[in-house]
N, C-alpha and C positions, 0 to 999 in steps of 0.2 A: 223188183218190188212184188210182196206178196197182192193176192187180186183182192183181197178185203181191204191192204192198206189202199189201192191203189181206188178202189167203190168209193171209200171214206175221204179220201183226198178229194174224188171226182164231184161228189154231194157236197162238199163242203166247198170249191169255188166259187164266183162270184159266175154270173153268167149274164149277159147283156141281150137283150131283143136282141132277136137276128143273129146270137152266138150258138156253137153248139160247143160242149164239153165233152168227150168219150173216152172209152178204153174200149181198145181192142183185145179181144182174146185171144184168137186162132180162128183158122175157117172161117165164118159168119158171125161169129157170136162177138156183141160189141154190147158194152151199156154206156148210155147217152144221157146225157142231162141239157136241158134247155131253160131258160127261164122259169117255166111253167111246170115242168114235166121231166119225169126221171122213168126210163123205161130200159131195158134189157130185149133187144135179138138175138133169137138164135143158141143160147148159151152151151146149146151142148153136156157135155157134165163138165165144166171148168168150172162152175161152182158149187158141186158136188159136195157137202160135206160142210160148207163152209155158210157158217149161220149170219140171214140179213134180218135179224131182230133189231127192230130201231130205225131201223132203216126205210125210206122213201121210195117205193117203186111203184109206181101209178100202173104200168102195164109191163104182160111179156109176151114178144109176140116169136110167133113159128111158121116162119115161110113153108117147111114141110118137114119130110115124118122120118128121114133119114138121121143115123145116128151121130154125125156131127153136124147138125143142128137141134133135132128131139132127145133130151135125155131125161125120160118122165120123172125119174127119184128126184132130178136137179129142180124139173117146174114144181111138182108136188112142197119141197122144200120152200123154194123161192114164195109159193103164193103162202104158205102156213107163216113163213115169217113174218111177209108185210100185206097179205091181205089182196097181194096184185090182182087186175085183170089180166086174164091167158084171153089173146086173139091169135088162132090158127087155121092153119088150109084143114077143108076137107079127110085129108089121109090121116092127120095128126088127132082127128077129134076121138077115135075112138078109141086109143091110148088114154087119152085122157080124160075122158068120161066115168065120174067117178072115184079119181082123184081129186076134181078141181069141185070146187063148191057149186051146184048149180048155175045159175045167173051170172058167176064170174069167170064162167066158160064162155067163149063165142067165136063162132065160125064163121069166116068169111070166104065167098069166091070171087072170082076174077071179075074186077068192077064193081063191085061193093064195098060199103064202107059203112064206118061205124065211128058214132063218139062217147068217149070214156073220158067220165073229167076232164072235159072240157079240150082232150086232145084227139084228132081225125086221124084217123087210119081207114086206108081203101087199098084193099088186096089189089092185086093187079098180076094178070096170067101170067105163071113164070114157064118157060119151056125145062124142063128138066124130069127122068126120068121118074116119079114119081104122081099119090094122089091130087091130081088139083093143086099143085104147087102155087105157090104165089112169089111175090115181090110183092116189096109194102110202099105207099107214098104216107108220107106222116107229116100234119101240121099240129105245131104247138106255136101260141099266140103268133108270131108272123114270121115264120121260118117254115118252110117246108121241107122233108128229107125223106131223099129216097136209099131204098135198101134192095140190093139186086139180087141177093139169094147168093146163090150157084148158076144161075140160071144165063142162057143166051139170050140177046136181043130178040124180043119181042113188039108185035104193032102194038101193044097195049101200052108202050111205054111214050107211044105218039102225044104229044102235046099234054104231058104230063111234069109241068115246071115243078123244079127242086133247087132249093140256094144249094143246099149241099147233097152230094151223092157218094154212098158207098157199093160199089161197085166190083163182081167177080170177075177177077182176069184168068184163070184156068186152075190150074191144082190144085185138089184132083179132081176137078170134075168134069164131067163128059163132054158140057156145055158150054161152060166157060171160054173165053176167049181174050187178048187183049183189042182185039179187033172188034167184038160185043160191045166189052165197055165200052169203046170210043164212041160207039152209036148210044148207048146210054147216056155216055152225056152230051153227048148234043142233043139227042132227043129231050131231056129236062134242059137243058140250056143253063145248069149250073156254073157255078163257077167256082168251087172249090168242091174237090174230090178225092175218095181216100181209096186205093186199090185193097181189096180184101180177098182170101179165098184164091191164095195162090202163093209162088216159088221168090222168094225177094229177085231173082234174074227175071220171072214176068213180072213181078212190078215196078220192076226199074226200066224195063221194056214200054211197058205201059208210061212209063212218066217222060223216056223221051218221046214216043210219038205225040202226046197230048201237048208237048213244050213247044213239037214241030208242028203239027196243026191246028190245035189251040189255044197260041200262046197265053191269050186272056184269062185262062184259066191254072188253079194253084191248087198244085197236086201236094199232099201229105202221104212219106211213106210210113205207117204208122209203127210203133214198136211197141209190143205186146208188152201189157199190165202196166201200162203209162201212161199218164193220163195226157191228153192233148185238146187244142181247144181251138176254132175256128169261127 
């Protein structure tokens, strides 16, 4: 499925409190729909080219400045079609300063947070080779959801609850781990979680250990430009 049909498809399901609706892209980059709120992580240039006129995107955010997760022509695009907020790390801002409309630019660092119609985003220290990286915790009407970057287990991720968590298990990244995640989700204490930002052999890795030590919880392994719902 192309990633427009599969945006269009994903905007237009029904979505319940407490549901979440996504597609996965590749690497990090995922767009989400909630009740409330339609937002884009990480895109990378997967939507590069490809026009969201009409379309509903309240925010886009950017864990950091690397180029599959920042790919400025894609954000530039994204926010001229529907007018998005961009919340990004520190290393990403000055890429996009200048591109992005004044006021619908915003920076966040580790432990800060910000609301954008009516939905919460608070950066959260991500360990990875880069400025000021982050990870996101995000609330739309009552569902929280966390986004782990690239990034390895961090304290910051300490008593920070998410229903749902997307979460990096290694490739390629420096940090990544399936060992990481596992402490990600225990640390939010989710209970449904999607491996991103790795090898299908790590996230099938990833999905038996969480089977064996967390049974309670339901792993999605997601299949790119598909839409999926939790």
């Amino acid at each position: 499925m192309s990633v427009l049909k599969a945006i269009d498809e994903l905007i237009e399901i029904p979505i319940a409190e407490g549901e979440i609706g996504f597609i996965f892209m590749g690497f990090s980059a995922l767009a989400m729909k909630t009740k409330s709120h339609c937002l884009v992580v990480d895109p990378a240039d997967f939507l590069k080219g490809k026009s969201l006129a009409g379309r509903r995107i309240n925010a886009i955010l950017i864990t950091h400045e690397h180029f599959d997760h920042l790919d400025v022509p894609t954000i530039a695009e994204i926010h001229r079609d529907t007018d998005a907020w961009v919340v990004c790390n520190p290393g990403s801002r000055s890429s996009l300063e200048g591109v992005i409309s004044g006021e619908k630019l915003r920076t966040l660092k580790g432990g800060e947070s910000i609301e954008i119609d009516g939905l919460e985003v608070t950066g959260l220290e991500a360990n990875h080779p880069a400025d000021e990286p982050l990870m996101f915790l995000v609330k739309s009407g009552d569902i929280r959801i966390f986004h782990g970057s690239d990034s390895s287990y961090t304290p910051a991720i300490e008593n920070r609850y998410a229903d749902v968590a997307f979460v990096p298990v290694g490739t390629p990244s420096p940090t990544a781990s399936v060992d990481d995640a596992l402490n990600m989700v225990k640390a939010t204490q989710c209970k449904r979680v999607v491996p991103i930002h790795c090898t299908e052999d790590e996230a099938s890795e990833f999905k038996r250990r969480v089977r064996s030590e967390l049974p309670e919880v339901t792993v999605l392994l997601p299949k790119p430009m598909k839409v999926h719902k939790l």
